[in-house]
TORLUM-765234 format. One record per residue: x, y, z of N, C-alpha, C in turn. Coordinates in steps of 0.05 Angstrom, whole numbers, padded with zeros to 5 digits, always signed. Atoms other than C-alpha are relative to their C-alpha. Last residue first. Layout:
XYZXYZXYZ...
***
This chain:
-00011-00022-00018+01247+02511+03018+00004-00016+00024+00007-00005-00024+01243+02468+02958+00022+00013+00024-00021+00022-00007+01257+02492+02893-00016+00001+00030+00011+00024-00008+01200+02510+02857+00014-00018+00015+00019-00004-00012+01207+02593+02839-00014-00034+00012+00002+00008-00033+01274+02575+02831-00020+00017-00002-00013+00012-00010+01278+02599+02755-00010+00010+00035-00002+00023-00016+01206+02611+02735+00027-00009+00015+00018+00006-00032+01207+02680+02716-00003-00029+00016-00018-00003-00033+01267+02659+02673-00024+00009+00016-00006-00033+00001+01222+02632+02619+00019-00001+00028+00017-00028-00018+01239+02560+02624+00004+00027-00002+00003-00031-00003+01279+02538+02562-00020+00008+00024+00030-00005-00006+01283+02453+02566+00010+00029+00009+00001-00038+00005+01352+02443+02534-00022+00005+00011-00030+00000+00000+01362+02364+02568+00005+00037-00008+00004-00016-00020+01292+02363+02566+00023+00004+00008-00017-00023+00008+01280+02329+02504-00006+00022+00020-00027+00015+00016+01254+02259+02516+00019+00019-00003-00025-00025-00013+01207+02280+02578+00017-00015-00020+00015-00020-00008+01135+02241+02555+00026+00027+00008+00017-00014+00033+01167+02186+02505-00009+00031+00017-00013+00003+00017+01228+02162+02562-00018+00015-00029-00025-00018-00003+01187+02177+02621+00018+00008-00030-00027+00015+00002+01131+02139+02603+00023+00022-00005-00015-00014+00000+01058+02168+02638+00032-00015-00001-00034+00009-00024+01007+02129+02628+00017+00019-00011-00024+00009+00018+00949+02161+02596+00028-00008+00023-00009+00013-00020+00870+02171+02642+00032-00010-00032-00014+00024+00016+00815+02213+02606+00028-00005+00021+00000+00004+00028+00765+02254+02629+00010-00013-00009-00032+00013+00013+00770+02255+02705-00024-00002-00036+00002+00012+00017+00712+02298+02736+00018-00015-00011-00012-00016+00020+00737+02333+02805-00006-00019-00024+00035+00003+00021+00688+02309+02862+00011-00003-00022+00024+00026+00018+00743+02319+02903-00015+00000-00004+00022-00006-00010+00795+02378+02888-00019-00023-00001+00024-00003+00007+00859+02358+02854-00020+00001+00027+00011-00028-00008+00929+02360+02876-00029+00014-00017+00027-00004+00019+00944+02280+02878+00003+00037+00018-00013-00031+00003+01017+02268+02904-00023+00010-00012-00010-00023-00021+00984+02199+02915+00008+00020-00017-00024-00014+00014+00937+02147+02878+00005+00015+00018-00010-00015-00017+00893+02088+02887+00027+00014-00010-00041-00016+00006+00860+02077+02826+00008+00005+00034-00004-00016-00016+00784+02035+02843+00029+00007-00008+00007-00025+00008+00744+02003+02787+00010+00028+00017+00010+00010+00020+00775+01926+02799-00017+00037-00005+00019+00019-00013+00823+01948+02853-00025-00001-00008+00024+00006+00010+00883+01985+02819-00008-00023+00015+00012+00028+00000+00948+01998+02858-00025+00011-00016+00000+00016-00019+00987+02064+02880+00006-00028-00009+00026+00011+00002+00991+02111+02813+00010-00034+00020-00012+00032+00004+01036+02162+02822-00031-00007+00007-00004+00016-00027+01011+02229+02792+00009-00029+00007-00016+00025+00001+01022+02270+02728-00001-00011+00038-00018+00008-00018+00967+02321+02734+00010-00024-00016-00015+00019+00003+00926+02359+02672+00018-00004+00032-00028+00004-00009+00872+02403+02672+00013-00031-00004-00008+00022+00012+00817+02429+02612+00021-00012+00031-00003+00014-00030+00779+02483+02640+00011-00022+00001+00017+00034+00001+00763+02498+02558-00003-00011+00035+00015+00004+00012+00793+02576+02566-00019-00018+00002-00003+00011+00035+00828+02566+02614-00027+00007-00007+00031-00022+00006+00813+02593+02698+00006+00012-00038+00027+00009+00010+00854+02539+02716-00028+00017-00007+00022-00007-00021+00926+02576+02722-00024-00021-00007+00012+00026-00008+00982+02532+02694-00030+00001+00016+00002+00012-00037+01017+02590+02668-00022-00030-00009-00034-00006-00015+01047+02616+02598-00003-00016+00020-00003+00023+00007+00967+02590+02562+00038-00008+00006+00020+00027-00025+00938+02641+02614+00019-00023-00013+00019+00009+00016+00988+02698+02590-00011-00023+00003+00010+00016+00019+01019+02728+02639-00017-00008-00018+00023+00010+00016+01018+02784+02695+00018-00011-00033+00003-00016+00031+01071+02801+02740-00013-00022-00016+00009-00024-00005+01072+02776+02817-00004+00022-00017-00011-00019+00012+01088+02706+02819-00012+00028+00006-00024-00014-00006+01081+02645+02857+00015+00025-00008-00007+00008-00031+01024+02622+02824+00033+00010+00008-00004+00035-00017+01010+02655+02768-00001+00003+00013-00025-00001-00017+00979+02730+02757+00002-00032+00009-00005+00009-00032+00934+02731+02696+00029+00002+00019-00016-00007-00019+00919+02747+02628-00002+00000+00029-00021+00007+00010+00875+02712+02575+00030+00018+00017-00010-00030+00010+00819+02717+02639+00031-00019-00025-00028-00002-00003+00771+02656+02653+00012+00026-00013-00012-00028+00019+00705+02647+02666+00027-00011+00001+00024-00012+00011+00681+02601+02733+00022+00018-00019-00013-00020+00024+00731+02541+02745-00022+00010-00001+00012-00029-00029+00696+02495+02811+00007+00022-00024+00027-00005+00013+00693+02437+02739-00013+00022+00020-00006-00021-00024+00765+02446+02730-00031+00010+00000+00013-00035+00007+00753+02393+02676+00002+00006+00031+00018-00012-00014+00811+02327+02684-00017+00030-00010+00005-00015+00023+00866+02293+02634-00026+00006+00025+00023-00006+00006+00907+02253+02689-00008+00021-00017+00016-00030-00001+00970+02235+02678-00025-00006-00005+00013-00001+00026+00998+02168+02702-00008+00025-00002+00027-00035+00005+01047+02145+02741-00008+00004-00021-00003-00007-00027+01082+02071+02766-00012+00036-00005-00008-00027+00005+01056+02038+02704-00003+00009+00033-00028+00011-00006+01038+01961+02702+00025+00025-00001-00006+00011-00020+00971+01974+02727+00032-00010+00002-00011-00028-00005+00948+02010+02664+00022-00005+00034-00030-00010-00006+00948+01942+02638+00015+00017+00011-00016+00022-00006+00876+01938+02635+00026+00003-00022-00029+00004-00023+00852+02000+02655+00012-00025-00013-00028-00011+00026+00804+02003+02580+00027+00001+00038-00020+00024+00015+00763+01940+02620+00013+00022-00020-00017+00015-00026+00729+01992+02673+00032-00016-00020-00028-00009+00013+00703+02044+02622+00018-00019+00016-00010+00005+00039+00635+02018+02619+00024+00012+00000-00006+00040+00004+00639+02009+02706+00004+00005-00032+00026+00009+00012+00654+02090+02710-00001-00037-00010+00006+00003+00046+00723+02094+02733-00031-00005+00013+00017+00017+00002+00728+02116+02815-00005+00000-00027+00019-00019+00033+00791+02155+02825-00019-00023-00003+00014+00025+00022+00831+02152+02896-00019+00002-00027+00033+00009+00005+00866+02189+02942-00004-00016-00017+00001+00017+00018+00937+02201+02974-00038+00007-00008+00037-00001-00013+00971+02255+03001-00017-00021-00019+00003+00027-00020+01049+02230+02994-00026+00013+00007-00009+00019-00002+01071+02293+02951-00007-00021+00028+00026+00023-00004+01009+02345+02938+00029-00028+00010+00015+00000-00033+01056+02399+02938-00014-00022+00010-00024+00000-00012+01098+02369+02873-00007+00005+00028-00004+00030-00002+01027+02355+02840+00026-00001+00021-00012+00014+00016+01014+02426+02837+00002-00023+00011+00003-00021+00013+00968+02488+02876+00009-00027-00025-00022-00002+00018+00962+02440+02932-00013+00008-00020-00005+00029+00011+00891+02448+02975+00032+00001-00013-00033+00014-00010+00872+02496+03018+00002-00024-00003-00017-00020-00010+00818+02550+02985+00018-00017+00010-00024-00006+00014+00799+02507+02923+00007+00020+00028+00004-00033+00013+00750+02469+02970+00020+00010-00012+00030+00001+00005+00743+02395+02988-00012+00029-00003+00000-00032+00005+00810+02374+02986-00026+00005-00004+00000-00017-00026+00829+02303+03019-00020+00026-00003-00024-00008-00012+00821+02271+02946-00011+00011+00034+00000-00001-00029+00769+02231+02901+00022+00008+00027-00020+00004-00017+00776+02234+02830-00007+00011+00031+00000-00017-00012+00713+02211+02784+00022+00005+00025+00010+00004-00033+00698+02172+02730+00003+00021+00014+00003+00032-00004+00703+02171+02660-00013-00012+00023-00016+00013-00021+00674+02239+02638+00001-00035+00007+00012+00014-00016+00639+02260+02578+00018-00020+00016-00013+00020-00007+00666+02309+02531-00016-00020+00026+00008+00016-00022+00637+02345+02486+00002-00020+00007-00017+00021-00003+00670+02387+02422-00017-00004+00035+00007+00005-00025+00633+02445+02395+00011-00019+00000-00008-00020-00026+00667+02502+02347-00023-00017+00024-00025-00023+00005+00640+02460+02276-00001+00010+00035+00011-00038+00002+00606+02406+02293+00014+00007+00001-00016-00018+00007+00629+02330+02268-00007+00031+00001+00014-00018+00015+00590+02263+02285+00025+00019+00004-00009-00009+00024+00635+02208+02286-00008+00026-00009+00024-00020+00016+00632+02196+02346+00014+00011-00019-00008-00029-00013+00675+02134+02372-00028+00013-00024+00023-00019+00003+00658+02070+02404+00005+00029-00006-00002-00023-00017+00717+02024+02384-00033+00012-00005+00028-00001-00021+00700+01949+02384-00004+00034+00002+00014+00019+00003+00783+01943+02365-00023+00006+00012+00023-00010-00017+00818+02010+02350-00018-00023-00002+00019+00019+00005+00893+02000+02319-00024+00002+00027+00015+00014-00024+00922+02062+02335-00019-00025-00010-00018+00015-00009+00978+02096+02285-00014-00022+00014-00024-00008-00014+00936+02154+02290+00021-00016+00002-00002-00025+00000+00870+02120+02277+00021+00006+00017-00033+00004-00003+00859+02051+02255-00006+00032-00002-00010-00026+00011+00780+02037+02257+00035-00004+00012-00033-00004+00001+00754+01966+02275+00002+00028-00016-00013-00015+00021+00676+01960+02288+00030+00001+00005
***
């Protein structure tokens, strides 16, 4: 089948068409593989995680959507925070000490458990990613896999408003 969605020409695509109201299911690609093997001492962000490396195992039916992804020096991962139990719409970030609003921070205890990293991406070895500055947990589900282009993903950051709780809460020490 051919579908055009979003701008996207979609050759062979497999998508669902079905349509429920308030459920959406996702089904993982593969799977990310890191140092970290409990949420008690691991990096909190991608920026801690610099030069720890691991790796992401695609599922073989998703093997042939990498191709090209190989010509990208990082990529974001789209991951479920699948150790995540519940979540609160207020919380204490990281580094902080006054309560927010969950969708203010980066906590993982979301609504959906949805996360996101921008990491570098090593090499590809026919279903294998090697990657570094990784701050995921292993076992951790991968969902979906977007290169990351500087130029479309940071175009307007030149005014970028951080609340001020964040100034220098990331500089290094």
């Amino acid at each position: 089948m051919i579908y055009f969605l979003a701008g996207f020409l979609l050759i062979g695509a497999k998508m669902n068409t079905e349509n429920k109201q308030n459920e959406i299911k996702f089904n993982p690609i593969g799977i990310i593989h890191s140092p970290f093997k409990d949420t008690k001492d691991f990096p909190k962000q991608p920026y801690e995680g610099k030069g720890i490396k691991g790796t992401i195992e695609i599922y073989p039916e998703f093997i042939e959507g990498l191709n090209g992804l190989d010509k990208f020096s990082h990529i974001i991962l789209i991951f479920n925070f699948h150790l995540s139990t519940g979540f609160d719409l207020q919380v204490v970030p990281y580094k902080e000490k006054h309560i927010r609003g969950v969708f203010a921070t980066r906590s993982p205890y979301r609504p959906n458990q949805i996360g996101m990293s921008i990491i570098r991406l090593e090499n590809i070895n026919k279903n294998i990613l090697n990657i570094s500055n990784i701050d995921i947990i292993d076992g951790t589900p991968l969902l979906d896999i977007k290169p990351f282009v500087k130029e479309m993903d940071c175009f307007d950051i030149e005014d970028q408003d951080n609340s001020e709780w964040l100034n220098n809460k990331f500089k290094k020490e």
